[in-house]
Backbone as CSV, one residue per row, in Angstrom:
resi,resn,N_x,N_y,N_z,CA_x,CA_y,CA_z,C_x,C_y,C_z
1,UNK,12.708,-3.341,-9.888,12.319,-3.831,-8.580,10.817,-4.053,-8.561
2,UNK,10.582,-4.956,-7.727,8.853,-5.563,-7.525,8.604,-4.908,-6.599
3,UNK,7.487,-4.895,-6.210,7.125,-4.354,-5.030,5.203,-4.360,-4.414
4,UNK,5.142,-5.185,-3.635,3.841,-5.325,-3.246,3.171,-4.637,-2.721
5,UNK,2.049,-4.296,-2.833,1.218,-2.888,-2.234,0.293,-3.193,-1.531
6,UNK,0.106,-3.092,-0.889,-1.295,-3.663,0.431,-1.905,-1.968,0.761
7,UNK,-3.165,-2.151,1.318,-3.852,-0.877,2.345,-5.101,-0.995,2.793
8,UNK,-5.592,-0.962,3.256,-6.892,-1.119,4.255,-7.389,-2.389,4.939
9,UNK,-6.005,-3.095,4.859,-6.517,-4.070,5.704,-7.335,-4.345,6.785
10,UNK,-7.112,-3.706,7.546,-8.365,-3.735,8.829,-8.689,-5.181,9.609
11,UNK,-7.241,-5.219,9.437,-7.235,-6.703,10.332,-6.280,-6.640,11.639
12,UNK,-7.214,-7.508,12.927,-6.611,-7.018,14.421,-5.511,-8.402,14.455
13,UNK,-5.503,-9.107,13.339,-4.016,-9.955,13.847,-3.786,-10.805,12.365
14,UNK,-2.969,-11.207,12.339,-2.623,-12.683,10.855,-2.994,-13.611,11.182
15,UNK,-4.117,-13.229,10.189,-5.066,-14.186,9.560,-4.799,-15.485,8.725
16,UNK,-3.806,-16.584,8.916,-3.003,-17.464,8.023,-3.904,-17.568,6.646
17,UNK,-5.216,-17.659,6.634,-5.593,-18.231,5.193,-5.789,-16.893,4.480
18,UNK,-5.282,-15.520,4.859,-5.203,-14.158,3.877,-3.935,-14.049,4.103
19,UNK,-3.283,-14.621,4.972,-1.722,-14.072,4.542,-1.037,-15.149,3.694
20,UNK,-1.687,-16.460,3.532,-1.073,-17.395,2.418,-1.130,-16.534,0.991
21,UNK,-2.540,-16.136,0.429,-2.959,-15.484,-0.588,-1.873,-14.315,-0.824
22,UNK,-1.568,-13.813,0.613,-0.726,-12.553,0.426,0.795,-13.095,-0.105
23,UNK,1.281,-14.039,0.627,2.688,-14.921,0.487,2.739,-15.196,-0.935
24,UNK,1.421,-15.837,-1.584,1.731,-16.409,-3.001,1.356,-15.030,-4.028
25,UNK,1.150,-14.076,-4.105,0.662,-13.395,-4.489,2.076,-12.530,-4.846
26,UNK,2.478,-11.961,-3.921,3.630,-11.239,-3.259,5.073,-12.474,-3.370
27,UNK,5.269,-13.402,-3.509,6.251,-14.211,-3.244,7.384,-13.715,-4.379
28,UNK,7.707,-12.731,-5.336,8.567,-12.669,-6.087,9.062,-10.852,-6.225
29,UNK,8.474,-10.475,-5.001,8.547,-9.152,-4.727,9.417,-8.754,-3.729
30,UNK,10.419,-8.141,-3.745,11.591,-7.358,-2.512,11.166,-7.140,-1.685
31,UNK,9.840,-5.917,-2.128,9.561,-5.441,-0.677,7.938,-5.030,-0.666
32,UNK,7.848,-5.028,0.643,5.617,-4.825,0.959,5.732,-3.206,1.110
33,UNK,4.870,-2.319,0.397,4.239,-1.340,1.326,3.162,-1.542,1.422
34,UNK,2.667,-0.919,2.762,1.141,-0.702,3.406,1.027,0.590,3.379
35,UNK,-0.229,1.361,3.045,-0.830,2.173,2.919,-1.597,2.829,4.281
36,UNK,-1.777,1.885,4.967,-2.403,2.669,6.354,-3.674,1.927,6.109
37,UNK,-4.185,2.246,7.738,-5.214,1.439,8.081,-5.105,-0.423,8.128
38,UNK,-3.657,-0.382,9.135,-3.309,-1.930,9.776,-4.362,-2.470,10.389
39,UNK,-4.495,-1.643,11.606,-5.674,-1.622,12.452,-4.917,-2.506,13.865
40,UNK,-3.491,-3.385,13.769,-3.235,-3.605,14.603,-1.663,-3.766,13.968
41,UNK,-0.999,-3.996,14.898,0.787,-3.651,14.094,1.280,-5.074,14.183
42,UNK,0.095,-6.282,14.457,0.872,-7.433,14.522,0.870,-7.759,12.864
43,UNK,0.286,-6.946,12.202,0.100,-7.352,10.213,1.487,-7.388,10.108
44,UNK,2.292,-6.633,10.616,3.908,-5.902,10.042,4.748,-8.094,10.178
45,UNK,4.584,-8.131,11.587,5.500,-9.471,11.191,4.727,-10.075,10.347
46,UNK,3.980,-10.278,9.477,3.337,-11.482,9.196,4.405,-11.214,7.559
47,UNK,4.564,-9.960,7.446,5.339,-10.008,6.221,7.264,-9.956,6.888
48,UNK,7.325,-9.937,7.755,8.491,-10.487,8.561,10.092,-10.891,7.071
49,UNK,9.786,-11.666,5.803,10.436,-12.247,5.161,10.762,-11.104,4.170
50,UNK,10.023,-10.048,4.129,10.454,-8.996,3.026,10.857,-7.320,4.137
51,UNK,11.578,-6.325,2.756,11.487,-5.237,3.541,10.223,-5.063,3.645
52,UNK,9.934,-3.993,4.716,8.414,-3.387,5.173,8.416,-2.093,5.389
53,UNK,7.682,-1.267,4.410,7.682,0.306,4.430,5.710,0.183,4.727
54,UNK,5.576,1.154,5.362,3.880,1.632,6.174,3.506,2.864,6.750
55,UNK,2.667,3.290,6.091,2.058,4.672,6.666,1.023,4.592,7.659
56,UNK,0.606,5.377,8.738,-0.436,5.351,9.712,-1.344,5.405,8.979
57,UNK,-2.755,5.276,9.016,-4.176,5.627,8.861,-4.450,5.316,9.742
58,UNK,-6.371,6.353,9.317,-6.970,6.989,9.992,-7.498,5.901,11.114
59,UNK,-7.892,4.925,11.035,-8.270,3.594,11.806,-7.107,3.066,12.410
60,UNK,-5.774,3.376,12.249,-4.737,2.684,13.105,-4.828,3.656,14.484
61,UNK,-4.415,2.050,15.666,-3.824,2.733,16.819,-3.006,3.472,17.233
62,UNK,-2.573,3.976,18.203,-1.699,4.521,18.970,0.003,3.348,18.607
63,UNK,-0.360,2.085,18.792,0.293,1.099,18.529,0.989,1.396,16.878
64,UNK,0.200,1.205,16.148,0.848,1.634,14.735,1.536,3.065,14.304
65,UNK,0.686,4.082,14.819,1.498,5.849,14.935,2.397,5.725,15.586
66,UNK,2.923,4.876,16.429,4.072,4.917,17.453,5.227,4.880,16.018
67,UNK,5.416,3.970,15.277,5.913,2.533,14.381,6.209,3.291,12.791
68,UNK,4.943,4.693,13.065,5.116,4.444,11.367,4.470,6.501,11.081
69,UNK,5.049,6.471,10.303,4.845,8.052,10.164,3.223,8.103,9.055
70,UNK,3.115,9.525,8.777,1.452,9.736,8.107,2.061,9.631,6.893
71,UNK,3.719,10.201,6.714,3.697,10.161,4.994,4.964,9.354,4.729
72,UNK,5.374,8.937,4.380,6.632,8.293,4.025,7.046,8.620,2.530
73,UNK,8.239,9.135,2.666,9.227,9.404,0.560,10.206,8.620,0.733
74,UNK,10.009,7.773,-0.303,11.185,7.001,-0.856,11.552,7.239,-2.589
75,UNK,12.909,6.985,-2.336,13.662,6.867,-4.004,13.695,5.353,-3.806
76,UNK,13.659,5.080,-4.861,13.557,3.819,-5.921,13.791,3.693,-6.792
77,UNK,15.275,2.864,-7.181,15.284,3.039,-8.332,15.559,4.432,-9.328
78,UNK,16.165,5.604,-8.578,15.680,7.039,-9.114,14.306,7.705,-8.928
79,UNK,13.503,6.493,-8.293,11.768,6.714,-8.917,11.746,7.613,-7.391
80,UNK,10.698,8.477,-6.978,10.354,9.444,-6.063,9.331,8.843,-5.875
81,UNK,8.938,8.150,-4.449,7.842,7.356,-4.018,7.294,7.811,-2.980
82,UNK,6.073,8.572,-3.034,5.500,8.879,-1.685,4.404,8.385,-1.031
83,UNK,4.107,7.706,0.036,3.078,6.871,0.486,2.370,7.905,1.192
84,UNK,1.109,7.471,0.875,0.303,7.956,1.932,-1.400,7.408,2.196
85,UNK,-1.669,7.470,3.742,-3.479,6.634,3.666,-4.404,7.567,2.844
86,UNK,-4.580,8.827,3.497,-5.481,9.859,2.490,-4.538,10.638,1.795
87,UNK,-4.895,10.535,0.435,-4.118,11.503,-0.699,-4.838,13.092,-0.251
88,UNK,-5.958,13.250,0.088,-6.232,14.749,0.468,-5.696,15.358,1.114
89,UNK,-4.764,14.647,1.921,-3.993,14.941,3.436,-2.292,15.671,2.977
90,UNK,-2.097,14.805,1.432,-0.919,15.069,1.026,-0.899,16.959,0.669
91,UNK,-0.361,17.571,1.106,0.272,19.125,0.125,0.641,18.921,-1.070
92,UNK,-0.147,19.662,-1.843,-0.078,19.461,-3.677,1.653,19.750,-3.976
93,UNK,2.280,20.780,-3.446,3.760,20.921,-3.291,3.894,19.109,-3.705
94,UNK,4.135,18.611,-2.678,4.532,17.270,-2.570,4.358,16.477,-3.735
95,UNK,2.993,16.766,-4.473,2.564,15.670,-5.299,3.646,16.040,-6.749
96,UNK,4.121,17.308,-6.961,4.468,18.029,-7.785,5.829,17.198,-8.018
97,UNK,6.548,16.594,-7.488,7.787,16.209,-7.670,8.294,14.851,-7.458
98,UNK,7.095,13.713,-7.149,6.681,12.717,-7.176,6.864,11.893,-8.441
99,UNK,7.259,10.732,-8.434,6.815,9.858,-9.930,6.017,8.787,-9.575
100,UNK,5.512,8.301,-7.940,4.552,7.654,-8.091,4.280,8.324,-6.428
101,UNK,2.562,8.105,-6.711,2.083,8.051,-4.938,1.167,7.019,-4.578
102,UNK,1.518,6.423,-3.451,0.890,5.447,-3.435,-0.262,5.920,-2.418
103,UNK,-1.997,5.296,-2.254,-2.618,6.105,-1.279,-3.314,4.718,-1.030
104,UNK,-4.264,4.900,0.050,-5.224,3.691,0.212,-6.762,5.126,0.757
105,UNK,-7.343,4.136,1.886,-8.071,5.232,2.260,-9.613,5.195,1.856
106,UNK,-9.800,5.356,0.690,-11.057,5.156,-0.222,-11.293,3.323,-0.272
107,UNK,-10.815,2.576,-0.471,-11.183,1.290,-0.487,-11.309,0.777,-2.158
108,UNK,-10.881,2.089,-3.025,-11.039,2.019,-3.975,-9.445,1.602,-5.372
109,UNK,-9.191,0.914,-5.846,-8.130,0.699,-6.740,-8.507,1.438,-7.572
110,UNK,-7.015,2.192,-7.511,-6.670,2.985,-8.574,-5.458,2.954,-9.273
111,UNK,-5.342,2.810,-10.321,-4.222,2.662,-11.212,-3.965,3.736,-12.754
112,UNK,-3.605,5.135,-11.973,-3.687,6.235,-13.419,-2.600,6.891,-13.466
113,UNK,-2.242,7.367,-14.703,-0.901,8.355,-14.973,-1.738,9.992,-14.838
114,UNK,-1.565,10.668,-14.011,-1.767,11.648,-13.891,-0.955,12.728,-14.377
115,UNK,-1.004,13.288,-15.709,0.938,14.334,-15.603,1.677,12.903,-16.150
116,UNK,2.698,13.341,-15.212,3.900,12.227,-15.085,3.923,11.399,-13.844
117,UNK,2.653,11.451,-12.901,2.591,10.811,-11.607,1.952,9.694,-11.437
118,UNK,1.969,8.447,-11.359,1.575,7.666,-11.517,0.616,7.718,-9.733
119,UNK,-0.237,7.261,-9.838,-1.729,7.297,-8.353,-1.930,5.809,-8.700
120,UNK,-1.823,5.407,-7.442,-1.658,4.028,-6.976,-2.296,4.110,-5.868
121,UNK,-3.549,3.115,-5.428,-4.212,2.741,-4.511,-4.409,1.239,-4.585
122,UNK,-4.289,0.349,-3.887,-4.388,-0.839,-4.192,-5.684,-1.262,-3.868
123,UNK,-6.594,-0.706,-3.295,-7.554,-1.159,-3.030,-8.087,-1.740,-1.551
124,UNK,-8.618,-2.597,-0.982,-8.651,-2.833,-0.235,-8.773,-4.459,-0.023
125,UNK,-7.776,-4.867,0.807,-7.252,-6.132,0.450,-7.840,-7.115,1.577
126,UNK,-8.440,-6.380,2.492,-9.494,-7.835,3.384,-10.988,-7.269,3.419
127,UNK,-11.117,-5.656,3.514,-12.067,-5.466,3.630,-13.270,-5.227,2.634
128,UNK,-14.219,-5.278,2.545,-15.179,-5.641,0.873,-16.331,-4.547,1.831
129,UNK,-16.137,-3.452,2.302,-17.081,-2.555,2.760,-17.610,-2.090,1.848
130,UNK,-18.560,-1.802,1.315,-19.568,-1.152,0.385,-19.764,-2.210,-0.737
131,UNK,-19.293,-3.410,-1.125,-19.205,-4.242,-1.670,-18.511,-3.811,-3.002
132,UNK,-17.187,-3.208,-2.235,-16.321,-3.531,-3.282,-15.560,-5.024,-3.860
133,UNK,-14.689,-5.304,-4.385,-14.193,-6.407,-4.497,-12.465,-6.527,-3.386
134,UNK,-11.988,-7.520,-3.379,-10.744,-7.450,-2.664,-9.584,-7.231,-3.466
135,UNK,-8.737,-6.529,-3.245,-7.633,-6.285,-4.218,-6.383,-5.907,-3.728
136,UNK,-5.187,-6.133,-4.196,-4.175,-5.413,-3.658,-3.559,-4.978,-4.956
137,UNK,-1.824,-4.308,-4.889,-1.305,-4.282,-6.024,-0.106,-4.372,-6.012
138,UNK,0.820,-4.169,-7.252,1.859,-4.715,-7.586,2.872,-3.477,-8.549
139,UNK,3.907,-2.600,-7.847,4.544,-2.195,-8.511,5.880,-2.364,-9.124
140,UNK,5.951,-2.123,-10.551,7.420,-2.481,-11.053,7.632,-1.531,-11.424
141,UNK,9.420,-1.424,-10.684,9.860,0.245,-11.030,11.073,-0.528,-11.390
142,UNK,11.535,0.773,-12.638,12.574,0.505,-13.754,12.860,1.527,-14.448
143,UNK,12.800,1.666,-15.656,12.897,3.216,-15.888,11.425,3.895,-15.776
144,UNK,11.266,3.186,-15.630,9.474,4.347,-15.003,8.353,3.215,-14.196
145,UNK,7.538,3.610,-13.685,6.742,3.386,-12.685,5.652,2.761,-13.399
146,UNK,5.159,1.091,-13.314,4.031,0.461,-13.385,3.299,-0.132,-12.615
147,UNK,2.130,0.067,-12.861,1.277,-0.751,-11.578,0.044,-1.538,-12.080
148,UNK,-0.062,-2.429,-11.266,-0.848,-3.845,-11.453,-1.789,-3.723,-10.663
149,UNK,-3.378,-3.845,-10.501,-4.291,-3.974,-9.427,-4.419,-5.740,-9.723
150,UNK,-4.480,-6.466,-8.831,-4.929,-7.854,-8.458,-5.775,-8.173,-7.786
151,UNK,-6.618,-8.708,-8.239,-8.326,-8.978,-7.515,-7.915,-10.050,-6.581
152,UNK,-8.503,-10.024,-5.234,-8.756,-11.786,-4.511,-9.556,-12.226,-4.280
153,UNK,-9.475,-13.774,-4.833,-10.624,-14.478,-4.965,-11.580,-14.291,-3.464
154,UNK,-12.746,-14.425,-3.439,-13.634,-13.929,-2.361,-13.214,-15.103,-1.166
């Protein structure tokens, strides 16, 4: 299974010329997760055409916490998938039995095998705060857990 990874967007509505990038980018993937930090819950339809799994962060409204829990676990595939905006927030318990976690939060892409846990952050996919670059990512789960960081063009 494919699976597209978004997080820190920090966008108050769909933006058509970042959600094209997102459409072609994402166009061969089942399903989107978001990481937290929507910043407004109209992002959720804009991916409307796929499933949609999303965690709150710290910058989402009242509007998005209504919609979406702090941690979300999914199986996949057999795979043990736990989302979350801050990984500090997660209980190490939790991380212990995991085969991938996905986090956002930092603004930073990360793509490492920790153990047997694969740490997945996609980066931050509209916002370029500290002058990072834009990025999202891309997981393929199968018999084990891979992940892709993808830069966007500025």
């Amino acid at each position: 299974m494919k699976i597209g990874v978004i997080a820190d967007s920090h966008l108050t509505k769909c933006e058509e010329q970042i959600f094209a990038v997102f459409r072609a980018i994402f166009a061969d993937c089942e399903m989107i997760i978001h990481a937290g930090d929507f910043v407004d819950i109209s992002i959720v339809n804009c991916f409307s055409d796929k499933k949609f799994v999303g965690v709150a962060g710290n910058m989402d409204g009242e509007n998005v916490r209504k919609q979406f829990p702090v941690i979300e676990q999914l199986v996949i595939a057999d795979k043990r998938i736990i989302v979350v905006h801050d990984l500090a927030t997660l209980p190490k318990a939790e991380m212990e039995h995991a085969d991938c976690i996905i986090f956002g939060h930092t603004h930073n892409p990360v793509n490492l095998v920790s153990g047997s846990v694969l740490l997945f952050n996609p980066g931050s996919s509209s916002s370029n705060r500290y002058g990072k670059r834009k990025t999202v990512g891309i997981l393929e789960i199968d018999a084990k857990v891979v992940g892709k960081i993808i830069e966007i063009e500025p």
